[in-house]
N, C-alpha and C positions, 0 to 999 in steps of 0.2 A: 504493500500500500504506500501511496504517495506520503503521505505525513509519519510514517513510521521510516521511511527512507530520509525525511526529509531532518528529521528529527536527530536520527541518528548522524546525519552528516554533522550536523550543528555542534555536539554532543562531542565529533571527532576534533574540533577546532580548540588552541592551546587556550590553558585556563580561562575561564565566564564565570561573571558574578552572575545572580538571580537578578533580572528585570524589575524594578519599580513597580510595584502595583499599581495598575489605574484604573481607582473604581468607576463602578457604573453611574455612581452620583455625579464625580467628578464628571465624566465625558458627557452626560447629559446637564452640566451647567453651562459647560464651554458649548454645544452645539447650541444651546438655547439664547447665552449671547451672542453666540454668532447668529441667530438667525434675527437677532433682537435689529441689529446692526446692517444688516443685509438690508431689511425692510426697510429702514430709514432711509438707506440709500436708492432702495426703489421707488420709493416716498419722492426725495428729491429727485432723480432721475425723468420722473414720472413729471412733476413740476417744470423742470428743464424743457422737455419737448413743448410746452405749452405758449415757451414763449416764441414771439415771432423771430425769423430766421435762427431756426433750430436746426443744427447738422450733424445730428447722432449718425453712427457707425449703421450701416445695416444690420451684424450680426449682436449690437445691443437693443435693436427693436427687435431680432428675435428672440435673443436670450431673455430681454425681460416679458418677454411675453409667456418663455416657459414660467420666469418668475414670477408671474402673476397668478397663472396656477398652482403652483407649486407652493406660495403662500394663503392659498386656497380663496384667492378673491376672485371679484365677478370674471367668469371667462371670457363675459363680450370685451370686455379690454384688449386680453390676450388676443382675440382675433381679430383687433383692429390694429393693436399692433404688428400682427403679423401680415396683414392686408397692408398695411402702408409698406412693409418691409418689401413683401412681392410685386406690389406696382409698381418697383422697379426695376424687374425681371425685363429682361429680353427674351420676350417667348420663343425665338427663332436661334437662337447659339444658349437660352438659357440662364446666363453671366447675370450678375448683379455688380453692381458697384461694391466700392468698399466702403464709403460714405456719404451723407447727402451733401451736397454742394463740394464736394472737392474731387470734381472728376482728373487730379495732377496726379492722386492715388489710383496708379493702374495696379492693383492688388492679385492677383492669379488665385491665391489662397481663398478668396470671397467668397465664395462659391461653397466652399467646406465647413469656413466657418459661420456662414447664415444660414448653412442647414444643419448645422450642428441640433438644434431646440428640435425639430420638426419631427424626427423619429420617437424621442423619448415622450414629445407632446402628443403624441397620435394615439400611440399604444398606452399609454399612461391614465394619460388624462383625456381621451378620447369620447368618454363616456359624458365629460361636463362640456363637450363642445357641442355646436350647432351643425344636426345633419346639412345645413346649408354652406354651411364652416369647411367641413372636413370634405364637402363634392367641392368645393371652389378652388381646394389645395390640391387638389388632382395633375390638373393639366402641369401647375407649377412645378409640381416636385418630378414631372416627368420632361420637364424642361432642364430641370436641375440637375434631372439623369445626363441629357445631352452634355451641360457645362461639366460634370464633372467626370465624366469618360475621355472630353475632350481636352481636359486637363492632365498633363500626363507626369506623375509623381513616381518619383522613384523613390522606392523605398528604402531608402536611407535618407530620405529628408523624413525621421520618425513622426514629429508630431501633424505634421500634414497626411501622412501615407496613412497613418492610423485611424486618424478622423473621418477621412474617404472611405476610408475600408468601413468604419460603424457607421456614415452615412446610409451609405449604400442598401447593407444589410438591414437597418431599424428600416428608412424608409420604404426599403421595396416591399418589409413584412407587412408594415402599416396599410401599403394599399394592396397587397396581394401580388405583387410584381415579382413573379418568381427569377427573372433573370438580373435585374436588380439584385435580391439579396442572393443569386448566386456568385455575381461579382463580387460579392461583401466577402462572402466564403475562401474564396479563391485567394483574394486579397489578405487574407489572416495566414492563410497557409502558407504565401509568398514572405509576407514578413519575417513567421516562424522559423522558415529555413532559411532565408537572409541570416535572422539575429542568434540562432543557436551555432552558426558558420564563424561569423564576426562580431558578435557583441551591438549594443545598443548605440548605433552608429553617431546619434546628435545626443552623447554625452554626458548626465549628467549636470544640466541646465535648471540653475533653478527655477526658469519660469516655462521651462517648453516639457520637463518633469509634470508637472502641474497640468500643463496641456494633454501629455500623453494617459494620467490619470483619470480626466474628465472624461474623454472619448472610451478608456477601455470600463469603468465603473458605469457608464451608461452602454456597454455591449452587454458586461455580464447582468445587470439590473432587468434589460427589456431582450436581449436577443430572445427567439423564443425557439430555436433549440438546446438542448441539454448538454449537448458535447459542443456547443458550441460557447456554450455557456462554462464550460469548465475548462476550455482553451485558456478564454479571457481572466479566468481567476490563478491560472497557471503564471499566466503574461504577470497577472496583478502582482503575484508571488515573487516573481522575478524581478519587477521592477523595483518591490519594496524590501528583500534583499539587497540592494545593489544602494537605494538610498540608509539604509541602517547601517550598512559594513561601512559605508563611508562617512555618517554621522560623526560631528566632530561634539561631544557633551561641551567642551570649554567654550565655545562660542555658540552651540546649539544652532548650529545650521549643517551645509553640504558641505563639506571639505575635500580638496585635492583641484584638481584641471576638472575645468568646465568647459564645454562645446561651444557652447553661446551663453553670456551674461551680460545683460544689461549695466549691471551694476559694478564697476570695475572696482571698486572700494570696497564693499562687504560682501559681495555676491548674494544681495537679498534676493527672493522672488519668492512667487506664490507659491510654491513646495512647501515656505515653512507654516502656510495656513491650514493642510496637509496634515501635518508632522504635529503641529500645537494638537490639532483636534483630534488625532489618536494619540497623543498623551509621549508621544518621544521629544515635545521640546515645552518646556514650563515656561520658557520666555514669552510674553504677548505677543499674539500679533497685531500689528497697526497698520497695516496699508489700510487705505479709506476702500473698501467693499464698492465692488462693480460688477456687473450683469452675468459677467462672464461665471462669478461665484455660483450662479445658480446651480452649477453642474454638483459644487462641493456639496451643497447645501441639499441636493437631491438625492445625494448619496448617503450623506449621513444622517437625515434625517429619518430616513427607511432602514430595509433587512440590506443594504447596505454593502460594500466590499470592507474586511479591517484587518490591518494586517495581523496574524499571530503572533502571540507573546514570545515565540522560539524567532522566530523573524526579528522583533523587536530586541530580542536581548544583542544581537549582533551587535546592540551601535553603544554596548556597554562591556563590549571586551575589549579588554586593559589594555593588551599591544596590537596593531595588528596589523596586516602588511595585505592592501588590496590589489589584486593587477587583474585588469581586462581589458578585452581588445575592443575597438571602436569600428573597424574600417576592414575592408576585402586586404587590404597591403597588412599582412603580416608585422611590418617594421611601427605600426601605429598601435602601441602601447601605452595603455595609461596605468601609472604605479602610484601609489597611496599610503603614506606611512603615519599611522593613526596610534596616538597614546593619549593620555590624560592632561596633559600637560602643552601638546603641541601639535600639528598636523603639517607633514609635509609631502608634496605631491606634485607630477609631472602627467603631460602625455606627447609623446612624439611625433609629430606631424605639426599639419596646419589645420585650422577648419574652418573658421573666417574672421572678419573683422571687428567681431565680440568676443573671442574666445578667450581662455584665461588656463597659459599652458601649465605655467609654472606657480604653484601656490604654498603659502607658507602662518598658516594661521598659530596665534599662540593664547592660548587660554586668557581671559579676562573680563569681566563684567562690566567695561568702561564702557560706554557710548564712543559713537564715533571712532573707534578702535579699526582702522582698515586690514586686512589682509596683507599680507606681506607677497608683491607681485611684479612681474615682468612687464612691463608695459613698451613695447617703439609707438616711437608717436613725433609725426611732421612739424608741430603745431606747438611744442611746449608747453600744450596741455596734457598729462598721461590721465586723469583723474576720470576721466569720462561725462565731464557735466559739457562738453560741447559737441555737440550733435551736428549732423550733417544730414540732405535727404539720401536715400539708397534709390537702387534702381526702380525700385517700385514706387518710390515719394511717400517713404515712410522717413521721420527723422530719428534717426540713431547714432549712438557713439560707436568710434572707430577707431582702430589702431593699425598700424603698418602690419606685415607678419612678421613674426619671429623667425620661420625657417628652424626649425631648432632640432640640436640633437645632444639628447639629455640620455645622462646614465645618472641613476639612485640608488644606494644600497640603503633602508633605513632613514635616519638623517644625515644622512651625506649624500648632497647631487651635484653633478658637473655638466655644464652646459655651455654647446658652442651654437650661437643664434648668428643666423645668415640675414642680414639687413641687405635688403634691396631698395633703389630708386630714391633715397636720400636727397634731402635739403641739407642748407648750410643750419636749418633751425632743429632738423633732426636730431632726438636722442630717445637712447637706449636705458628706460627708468626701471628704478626699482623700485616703487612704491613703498613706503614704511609706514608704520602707525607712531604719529606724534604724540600722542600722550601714551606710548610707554613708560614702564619705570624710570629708562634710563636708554639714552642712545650715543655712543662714543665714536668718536673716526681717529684711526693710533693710538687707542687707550686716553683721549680728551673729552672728557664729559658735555656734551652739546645742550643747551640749553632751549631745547626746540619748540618751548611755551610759544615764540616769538620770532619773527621773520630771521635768519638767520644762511651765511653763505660760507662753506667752509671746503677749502681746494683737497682733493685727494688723487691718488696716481696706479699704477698696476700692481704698485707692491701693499695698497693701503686697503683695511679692516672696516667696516661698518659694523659697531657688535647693535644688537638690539635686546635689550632685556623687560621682561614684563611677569613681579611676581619671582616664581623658581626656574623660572624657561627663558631660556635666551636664543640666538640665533646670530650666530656670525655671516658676513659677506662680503665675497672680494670678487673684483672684479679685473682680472687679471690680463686680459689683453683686449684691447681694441686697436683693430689697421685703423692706420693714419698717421702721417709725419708727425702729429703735434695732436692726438685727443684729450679733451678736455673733462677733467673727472672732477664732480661736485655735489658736495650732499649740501642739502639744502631746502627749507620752506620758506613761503611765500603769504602773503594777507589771505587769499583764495584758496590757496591749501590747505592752511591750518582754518578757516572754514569750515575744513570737511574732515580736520582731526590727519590730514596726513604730511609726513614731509617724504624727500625723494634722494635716494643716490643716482645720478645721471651722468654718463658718459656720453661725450659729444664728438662722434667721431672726426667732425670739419676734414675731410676725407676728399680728393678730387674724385677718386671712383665714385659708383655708383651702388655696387655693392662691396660690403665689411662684414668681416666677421670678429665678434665680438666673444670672447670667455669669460664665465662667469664660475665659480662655485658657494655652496650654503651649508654650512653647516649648523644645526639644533642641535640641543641637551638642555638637559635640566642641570639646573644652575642655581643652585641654594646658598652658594656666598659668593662675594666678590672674589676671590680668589680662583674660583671652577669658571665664571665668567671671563676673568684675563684670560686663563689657561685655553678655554675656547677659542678668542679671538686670535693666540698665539699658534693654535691648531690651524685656522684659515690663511696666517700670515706664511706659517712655513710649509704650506704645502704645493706641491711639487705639480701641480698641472699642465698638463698639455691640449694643445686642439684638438688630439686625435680621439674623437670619443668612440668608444666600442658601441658595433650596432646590437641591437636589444637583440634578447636570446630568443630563437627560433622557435616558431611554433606555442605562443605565449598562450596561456588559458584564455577562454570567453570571460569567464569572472572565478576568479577564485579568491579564499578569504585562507592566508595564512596555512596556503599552500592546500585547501581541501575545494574540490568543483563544484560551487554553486552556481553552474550555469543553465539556462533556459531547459535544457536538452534534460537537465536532470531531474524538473518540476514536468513538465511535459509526459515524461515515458513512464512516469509512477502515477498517472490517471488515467 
C-alpha cells in the first residue's frame, strides 16, 4: 500500500523529531479568519467595479464570481459577473483579453486562467445556478475549447500546463464533452511522465507553487473519476513533499533556488498562505486577499486536499540535504542544505529573468531580514523594486542571467557565473541583510544602520552574522583590467533592510566571468566567527568547477527517493 511504503521511506530518513501538533480548533480558527478577510476583500472588490472606468483583470471577474458562490451569496451576481467576463470572448478563435481597457497586455495564459472558476462552478455549485445560466455558458466554454487547444503549452511551463490540463477535464465533464475531458486525461498523463523523468520543471516558486496547488486541489475536489482522482492526490503528495523537505523553520518560508520569484528580497508569495493554513508556518500571513484566493479558500473550507503529518514532519528534520532535478538536461541540478540555524542552496542552469539561483537564508525573527542572494543586474538596482514591461506587457523585475556553474557540498559552495552583454553600470550583487547582528569586510565591523561605502578586492571577506549562524563570502575573481569590489548600502536599500557586496567588472568584453564562494556555520562566539571568515580568506579556489554528478535523483531527501514515480506506483 501507498502510505505504508510511503511511511516507511520517511521512517528511513536520518534522525526526525515528532511534528507539532495542529489541532482541529486551531486550523479551523485560521480558515475562519481567512475567510473573514477574503470576504472583505470581495466586499471591496465588489465596490471597485462599480465605479466608473473600472478595468479589472478578466480572470478576477471570474474568480470572484466562483467567490461569490463559494461565500454562499446570491448566484445572480456570480453570473453576471461571469457574463461581463464572457462578452469579451471572441467567439470565433475563443481568446479573451487579459484585462478590461488594456488591450498593451497581449497575455496567451488568458484563456487558462478565466477558465480556471468555470469547471469547479458548474459541477459544484451548479445546482444554485440558472438553467438559463449554465445553457448560455455553453457555446463559451466550447469556444474556450478552441482558444485553449490552440494554445500550445509545453509542459514544462508547470503552472500553465497544469491548469489547461484541469480546464479541460472539469469543463468538458461539466457539459458532457467527452473529448474535452479526454484531452484533460491525456494531458495528466503527459505531465506524469514529463515530471517523474525530470522533476518539477518551474521550481519551487513561491507564487507559481500556489498556482500549481489551486488547479490540482480543484482536479482532485471535482474530477469525477476515481483514478483520476487519486493521480491528483499522488501529484498533491509530491508536491507537498518537495515544499516541506525544503521548509526552512528559521525564517518559515521556501528555502534554496527558486525558478521564478517575484520577490528578490525574501522570496515571499502565496505558498506561505498554503503553508500558514495547514499549520507548517505560525508566522501570519499578510498579503491583502485577492480573487485569485478563492481556489484556497475552496479547498479548505470542504473535504478538502491536506497534506499528512509524515509529509509534514519533513520540514522538521534537523539536517538535511535536498537535491532534485528540474529540466530534460541532466547537468540542471538543484541542491539544498537545510539545518536549524541556516539554509543554503543552489541550482544549475538558467530559467529566466526572476529566478533566484543561489540562496542563502539565516534564521531570524527580524523584519525586513532579506535572503542572502546573487543578483547581475544593468541598472544598479539588484533589489527588484524596478520593474520593466515583459513580452506580454506585464511589468516585472528582472535580472541579467547568471550562467552559473555551482558545486555545494553542505555549507560550502563554489561558483563560477558567466555574465553576458554588460554595461559600464553592470554589477554582479550579493544581496545581504542589513540589520544583521553584525556585518564585517577584513575582520572591520560595518556599521550598516546607515548609508555607508567600503572598497574590497579578490582577496577580501564579507562575514555576515545573525544570532549563532554566520556566513562568510568572497569573491574571488572577476575579468577585467581594473574591477571594482564594494560593499555597501544606500537610502533605498536600507528601505528594504538590505545592503550589497558588488563587483563591477568595467570590462571592454562583453562577456566575464566572475568566482564566487560561501561558506555557513554556526557560530556561537566571536572567535568561530573570525575563524570562518579566515576559512573563506585562505581558501584555494579555482574556475574550474566540476560538472554535477551524473544521473542526479528526481527528488531525494538525504539520500532516500521521494520522487513522483514513488507516490504514483503504490496507488
Amino acid at each position: 500500500m501507498m502510505l505504508m511504503r510511503f511511511v516507511s521511506l520517511l521512517l528511513a530518513l536520518s534522525t526526525m523529531i515528532c511534528a507539532r501538533p495542529f489541532p482541529a480548533a486551531e486550523r479551523a480558527r485560521r480558515v475562519n479568519q481567512f475567510r473573514r478577510d477574503f470576504a472583505a476583500s470581495v466586499d471591496a472588490w465588489q465596490k471597485s467595479l462599480a465605479r466608473p472606468n473600472a478595468v479589472p483583470s478578466v480572470r478576477d471577474l471570474t474568480n470572484g464570481a466562483l467567490a461569490i458562490v463559494v461565500l454562499g451569496r446570491p448566484a445572480s451576481e456570480a453570473e453576471s459577473l461571469m457574463r461581463t467576463a464572457f462578452a469579451l470572448q471572441d467567439m470565433t478563435t475563443g481568446a479573451v483579453p487579459w484585462q478590461v481597457g488594456h488591450p498593451e497586455i497581449n497575455d496567451a495564459n488568458a484563456i487558462e486562467f478565466a477558465c480556471q472558476s468555470v469547471g469547479p462552478m458548474l459541477l459544484h455549485y451548479g445546482h444554485s445556478l440558472s438553467p438559463a445560466f449554465r445553457q448560455e455558458m455553453r457555446p463559451h466554454i466550447r469556444a474556450a475549447f478552441t482558444a485553449m487547444r490552440n494554445h500550445k503549452v509545453p509542459v514544462s511551463y508547470t503552472n500553465i500546463f497544469l491548469m489547461k490540463t484541469v480546464n479541460l477535464m472539469l469543463m468538458g465533464e461539466s457539459i458532457g464533452d467527452d473529448e474535452a475531458a479526454s484531452d484533460g486525461y491525456s494531458m495528466l498523463d503527459q505531465w506524469i511522465e514529463y515530471t517523474e523523468q525530470n522533476g518539477i520543471h518551474e521550481f519551487d516558486s513561491p507564487t507559481y507553487y500556489s498556482v500549481d496547488l489551486n488547479s490540482l486541489n480543484m482536479g482532485l475536489r471535482f474530477a469525477k473519476r476515481p483514478e483520476i482522482r487519486g493521480k491528483f492526490r499522488a501529484i498533491l503528495d509530491y508536491f507537498w513533499t518537495d515544499i516541506a523537505a525544503n521548509y526552512f523553520a528559521g525564517r518559515q518560508d521556501l528555502s534554496g533556488a527558486h525558478s521564478r520569484d517575484y520577490d528578490f528580497l525574501a522570496g515571499n508569495g502565496r505558498l506561505l498562505l498554503h503553508a500558514w493554513l495547514d499549520g507548517l508556518r505560525d508566522a501570519p500571513y499578510t498579503e491583502k486577499p485577492d480573487m485569485e484566493m478563492v481556489y484556497v479558500l475552496e479547498n479548505a473550507l470542504a473535504d478538502g486536499y491536506r497534506p499528512g503529518a509524515k509529509i509534514l514532519e519533513l520540514a522538521e528534520t534537523p539536517e538535511r540535504i535536498v537535491v532534485s532535478r528540474w529540466d530534460v538536461k541532466p547537468e540542471r541540478v538543484r541542491y539544498n542544505y537545510v539545518t536549524p540555524g541556516f539554509a543554503m542552496g543552489h541550482a544549475n542552469g538558467d530559467y529566466n529573468a526572476q529566478d533566484k539561483m543561489i540562496s542563502v537564508e539565516l534564521a531570524s525573527g527580524k523584519d525586513n531580514f532579506p535572503a542572502i542572494t546573487v543578483v547581475p543586474d544593468a541598472n544598479d538596482q539588484p533589489y527588484g523594486k524596478v520593474k520593466s514591461k515583459d513580452r506580454s506587457g506585464h511589468n516585472k523585475p528582472t535580472h541579467l542571467p547568471l550562467h552559473p556553474k555551482i558545486v555545494q557540498e553542505k555549507a560550502m559552495l563554489r561558483a563560477v557565473l558567466n555574465l553576458e552583454k554588460l554595461t559600464p553600470e553592470s554589477a554582479l550583487n550579493i544581496v545581504l541583510p542589513a540589520k544583521a547582528d553584525r556585518i564585517v569586510l577584513d575582520g572591520e565591523v560595518i556599521q550598516a544602520n546607515q548609508p555607508f561605502e567600503k572598497a574590497g578586492g579578490p582577496a577580501s571577506v564579507v562575514g555576515v552574522r545573525e544570532g549563532n549562524v554566520a556566513v562568510a563570502i568572497r569573491i574571488f575573481h572577476a575579468d577585467g583590467a581594473e574591477p571594482k569590489f564594494v560593499l555597501k548600502a544606500d537610502g533605498e536599500s536600507l528601505r528594504w533592510g538590505a545592503a550589497r557586496y558588488a563587483v563591477y567588472p568595467r570590462s571592454h568584453d562583453k562577456n566575464v566571468r566572475i568566482g564566487m564562494v560561501m561558506i555557513a556555520a554556526a557560530c556561537g562566539s566571536d572567535r568561530e566567527f573570525a575563524n570562518l571568515i579566515r576559512r573563506a580568506r585562505d581558501a584555494k579556489p579555482d574556475l574550474d568547477v566540476p560538472a554535477p554528478p551524473a544521473n542526479p535523483p528526481v527528488l531525494a531527501v538525504n539520500g532516500q527517493d521521494l520522487s513522483l514515480a514513488e507516490f504514483l506506483g503504490n496507488r
